[in-house]
N, C-alpha and C positions, 0 to 999 in steps of 0.2 A: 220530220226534223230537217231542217234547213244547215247547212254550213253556218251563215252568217247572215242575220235578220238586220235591216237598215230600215232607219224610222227617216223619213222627208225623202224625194225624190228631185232636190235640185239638181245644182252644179257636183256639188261635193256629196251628195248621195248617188246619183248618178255616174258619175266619171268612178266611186268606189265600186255600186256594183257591175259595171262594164267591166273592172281591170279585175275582178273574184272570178267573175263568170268564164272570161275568155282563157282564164286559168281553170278552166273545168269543175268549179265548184258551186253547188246549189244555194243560190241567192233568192232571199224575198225581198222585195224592195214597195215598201210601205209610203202609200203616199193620201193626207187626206181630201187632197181634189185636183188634178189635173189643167181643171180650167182654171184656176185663182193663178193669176196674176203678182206675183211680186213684187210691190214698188221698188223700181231698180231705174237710173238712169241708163242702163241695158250698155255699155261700154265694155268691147269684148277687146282682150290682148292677145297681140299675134302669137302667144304663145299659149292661148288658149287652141285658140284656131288649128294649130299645131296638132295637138289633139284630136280635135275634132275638123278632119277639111270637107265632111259636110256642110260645114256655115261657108265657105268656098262658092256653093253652089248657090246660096241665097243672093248672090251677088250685089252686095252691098259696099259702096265704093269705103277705099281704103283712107280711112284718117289720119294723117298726118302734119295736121295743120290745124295749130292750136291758138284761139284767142283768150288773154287772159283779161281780169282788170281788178285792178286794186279795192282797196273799200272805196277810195275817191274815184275810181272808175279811170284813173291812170289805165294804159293801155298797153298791153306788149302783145304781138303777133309773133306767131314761133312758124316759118313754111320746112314743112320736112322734117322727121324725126328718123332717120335714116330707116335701118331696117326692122326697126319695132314699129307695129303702128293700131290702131285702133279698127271697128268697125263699130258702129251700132244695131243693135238689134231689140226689138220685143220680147221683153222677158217670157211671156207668154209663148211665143216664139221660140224661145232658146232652148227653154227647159224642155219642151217637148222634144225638141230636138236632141237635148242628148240621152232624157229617157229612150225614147226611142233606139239610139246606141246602146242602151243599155240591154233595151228588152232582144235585139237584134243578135245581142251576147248570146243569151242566155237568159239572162236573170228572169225574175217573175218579177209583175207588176201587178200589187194588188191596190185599186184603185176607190178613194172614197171610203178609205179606211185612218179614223181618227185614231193615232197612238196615246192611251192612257195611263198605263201602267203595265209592270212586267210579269213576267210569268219566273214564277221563283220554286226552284227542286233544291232540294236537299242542299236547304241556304245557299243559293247561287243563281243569279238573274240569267235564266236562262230562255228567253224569248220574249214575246210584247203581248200586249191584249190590248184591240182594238175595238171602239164601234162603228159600223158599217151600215147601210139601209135594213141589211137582213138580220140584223144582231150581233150581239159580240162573237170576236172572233180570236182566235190564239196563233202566234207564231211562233214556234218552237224553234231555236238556234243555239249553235254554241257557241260564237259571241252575238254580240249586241251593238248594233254602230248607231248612234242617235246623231242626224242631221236635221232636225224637224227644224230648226230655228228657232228666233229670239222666243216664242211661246210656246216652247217646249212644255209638256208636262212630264215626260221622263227623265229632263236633266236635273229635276225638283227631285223626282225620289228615287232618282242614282243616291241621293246623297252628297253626290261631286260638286256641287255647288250651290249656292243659297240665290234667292232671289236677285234680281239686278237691282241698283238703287241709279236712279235718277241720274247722277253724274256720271254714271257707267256707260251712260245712250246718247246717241245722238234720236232726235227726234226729224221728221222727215217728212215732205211734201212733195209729191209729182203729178203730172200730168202727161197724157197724151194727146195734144191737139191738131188740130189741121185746120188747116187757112192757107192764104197768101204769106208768104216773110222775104225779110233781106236777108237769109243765112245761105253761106255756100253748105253745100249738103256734103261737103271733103272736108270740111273740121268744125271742131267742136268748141264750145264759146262758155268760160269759168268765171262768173263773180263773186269774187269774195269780199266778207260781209266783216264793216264795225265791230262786230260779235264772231264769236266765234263759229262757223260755218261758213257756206258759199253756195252760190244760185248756179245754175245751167240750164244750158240749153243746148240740147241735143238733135240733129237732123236726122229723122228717119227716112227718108223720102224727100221729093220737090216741095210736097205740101203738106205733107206731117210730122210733127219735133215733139222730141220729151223732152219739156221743162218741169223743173224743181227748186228744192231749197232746203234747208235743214241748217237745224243748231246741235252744239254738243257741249257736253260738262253744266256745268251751273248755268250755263246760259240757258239753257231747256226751261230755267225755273224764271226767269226773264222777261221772255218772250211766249208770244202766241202764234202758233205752227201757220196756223190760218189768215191771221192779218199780213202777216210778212210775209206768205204766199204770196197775197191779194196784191202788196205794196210792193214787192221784186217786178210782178207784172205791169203794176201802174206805173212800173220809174220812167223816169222821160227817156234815159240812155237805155233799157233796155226794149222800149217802145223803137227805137233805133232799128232792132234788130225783125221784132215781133209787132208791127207799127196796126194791127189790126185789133178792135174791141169787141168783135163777135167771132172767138174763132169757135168751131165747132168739139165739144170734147166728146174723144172715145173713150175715155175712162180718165179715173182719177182716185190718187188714193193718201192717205198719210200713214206713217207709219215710225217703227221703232228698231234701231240697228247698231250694236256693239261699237264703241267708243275710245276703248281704253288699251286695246290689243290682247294677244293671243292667253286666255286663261289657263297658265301654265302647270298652275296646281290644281286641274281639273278636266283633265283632255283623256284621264286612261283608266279604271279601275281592274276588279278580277272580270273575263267577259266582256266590259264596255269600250266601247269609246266614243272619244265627241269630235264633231267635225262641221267646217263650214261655219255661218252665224253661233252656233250655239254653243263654240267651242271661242268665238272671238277670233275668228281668220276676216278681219275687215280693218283697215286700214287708217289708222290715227289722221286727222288732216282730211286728208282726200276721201276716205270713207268708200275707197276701191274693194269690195271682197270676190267680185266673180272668181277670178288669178289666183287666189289666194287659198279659195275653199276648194276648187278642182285639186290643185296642190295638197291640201290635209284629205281629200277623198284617196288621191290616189296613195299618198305614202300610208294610211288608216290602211288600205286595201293589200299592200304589200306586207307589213305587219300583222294584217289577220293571215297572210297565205304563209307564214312561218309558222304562226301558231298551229295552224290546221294541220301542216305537216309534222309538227313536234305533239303535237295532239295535246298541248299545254296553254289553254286560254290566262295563264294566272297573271296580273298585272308584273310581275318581273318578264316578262314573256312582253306583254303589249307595251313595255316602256320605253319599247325600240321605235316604237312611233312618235314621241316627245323627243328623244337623241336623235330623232333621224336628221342627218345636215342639212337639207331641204325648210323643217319644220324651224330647226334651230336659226338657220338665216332668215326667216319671217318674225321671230322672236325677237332677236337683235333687230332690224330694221324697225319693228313695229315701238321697240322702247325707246329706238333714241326718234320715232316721230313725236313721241306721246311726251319725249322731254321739252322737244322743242314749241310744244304748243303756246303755250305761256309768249316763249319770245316772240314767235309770228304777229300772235294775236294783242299782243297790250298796244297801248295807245290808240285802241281803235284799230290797229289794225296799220300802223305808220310803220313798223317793221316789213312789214309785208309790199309796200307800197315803195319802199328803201330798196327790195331786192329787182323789186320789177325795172324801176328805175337805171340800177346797176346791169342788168339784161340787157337794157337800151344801148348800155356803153361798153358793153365785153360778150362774145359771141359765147367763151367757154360758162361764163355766169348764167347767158340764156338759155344754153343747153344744159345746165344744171337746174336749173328750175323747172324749166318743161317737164323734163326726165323725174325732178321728186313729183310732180303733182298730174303726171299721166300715167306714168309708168314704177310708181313706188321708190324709186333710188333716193340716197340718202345726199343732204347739199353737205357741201365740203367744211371742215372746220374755217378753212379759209374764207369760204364765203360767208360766215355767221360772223367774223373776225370784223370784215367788212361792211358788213351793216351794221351793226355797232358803232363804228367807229366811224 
């Protein structure tokens, strides 16, 4: 019998069971492959890093300098984002990385183990059942933290929540390639799209970058993931950047990721909880969740170490992880992004193309932008005031 059984072993499984473990309590940390890859544009915040100052050691230069461009490819360049700043990393990379903090805890790491369904005593979800190479296998806990992501199979028969629909997603394309480019490998380069979504392109290296793209809301039903991959790459302006037509790919993937912000009527039961993607810790607009899911890992992880001491798993007991301040100011940010989608995005995207403009003319406007679409902050009544009018 385990303290606390954790289903996915990303950001926000991982940063949970590191902060269970190093509080002395016996963690299985369920993961079903290691090597898979999470389409991620890999953008880490210093306040992740915080956390974790092993990605320190990866020495990867500090981002602070942001290219953005409008739908018409308007252009605003931001140099320096004072003491917040970015790094890029391989997802594949990362996650290892901080399992590894995890398993270094303490915790266990049981690997190639698909989470199906729970293990239920005396009516109460009281651990996982997994399949594994060698056969099913049982994790008995007294609670339950589900981090597996958008294709969860236990947040279907939590009961905590129903399937996603279509306008719930953003839908998603990346790549990792390597070639020659014009990118400085010290910032990162944001096009945002007619439609709702935005392309990038990311420098890992001299000679390898992750670029992408992605739609969200009704527009998913629209468009095609794969031709508007194909056509972000063909544009002439982004040929600018990425000017070569045989780059080499290391992988590639498309994929599916929470749209609509944090699922607040579904993050807690008696025993459970939800956290990272599958809980909707991913960011309206920008579509940032690394920052966001470490943050519901660790407060999930502090609200299980109350329960374990009160020896009281009961959802009045784990609701303290929904109130928790932390949890509550990603709440609030995450609604009034998800209000202002609508205005950024109509006309094509002329809203959008209005603020950047205004960036060109007022330093604090430029630093409010930057700051909403790097770093999550909310832009001012005053500045929506402004574009408008």
């Amino acid at each position: 019998m385990y303290d606390v059984v954790i289903s996915g072993a990303g950001p926000s499984g991982s940063q949970c069971a590191e902060k269970l473990a190093k509080s002395g309590y016996n963690v299985a940390l369920i993961e079903k492959d290691t090597n898979w890859r999470k389409p991620c544009g890999g953008g880490v915040h210093s306040s992740v890093i915080n956390l974790y100052p092993q990605l320190k050691n990866l020495k990867k230069p500090k981002i602070k300098d942001i290219v953005m461009h409008s739908a018409d490819f308007h252009k605003l360049e931001f140099k320096g984002a004072g003491k917040e700043y970015l790094i890029i990393v391989d997802r594949l990379e990362l996650d290892n990385l901080m399992r590894k903090a995890a398993i270094d805890a303490g915790a266990h790491l049981f690997d190639k183990n698909l989470s199906y369904d729970f293990i239920i005593q005396e009516q109460q979800k009281q651990g996982i059942i997994t399949k594994s190479p060698t056969g099913i296998k049982e994790y008995q806990g007294k609670i339950v933290i589900i981090a597996d992501g958008m294709g969860s199979k236990l947040a279907l028969k939590s009961g905590m929540r129903s399937k996603w629909k279509i306008n719930e997603l953003a839908i998603g394309k990346c790549s990792i390639l390597e070639g020659n480019t014009r990118l400085d490998k010290e910032s990162v380069y944001i096009f945002f799209q007619p439609f709702k979504g935005y392309g990038w392109i990311f420098p890992l290296s001299n000679e390898r970058f992750n670029v992408g793209i992605f739609t969200f809301g009704e527009d998913n039903l629209k468009f095609n993931i794969h031709k508007i991959y194909q056509n972000f790459l063909d544009n002439p302006n982004i040929k600018n950047y990425i000017p070569d037509s045989n780059y080499k790919t290391i992988w590639s993937s498309s994929y599916l990721f929470p749209a609509e912000g944090v699922l607040e009527k579904s993050l807690y039961d008696d025993n459970l909880m939800l956290i990272g993607d599958v809980g909707g810790f991913v960011s309206p607009i920008s579509g940032e969740g690394i920052q966001t899911a470490v943050t519901s890992g660790k407060v999930a992880a502090e609200t299980a170490i109350e329960a374990l001491e009160k020896e009281d798993y009961s959802k009045r007991t784990l609701k303290k992880y929904k109130t928790d301040k932390e949890i509550k100011k990603i709440i609030r940010n995450f609604k009034l992004k998800r209000s202002m989608i609508e205005f950024f995005y109509e006309n094509e995207g002329k809203n959008l193309n209005k603020m950047l403009i205004l960036s060109e003319e007022d330093a604090e406007v430029k630093k409010q932008v930057i700051n909403m679409f790097a770093f999550g902050d909310i832009p001012s009544k005053d500045l929506v005031s402004r574009i408008i009018n």
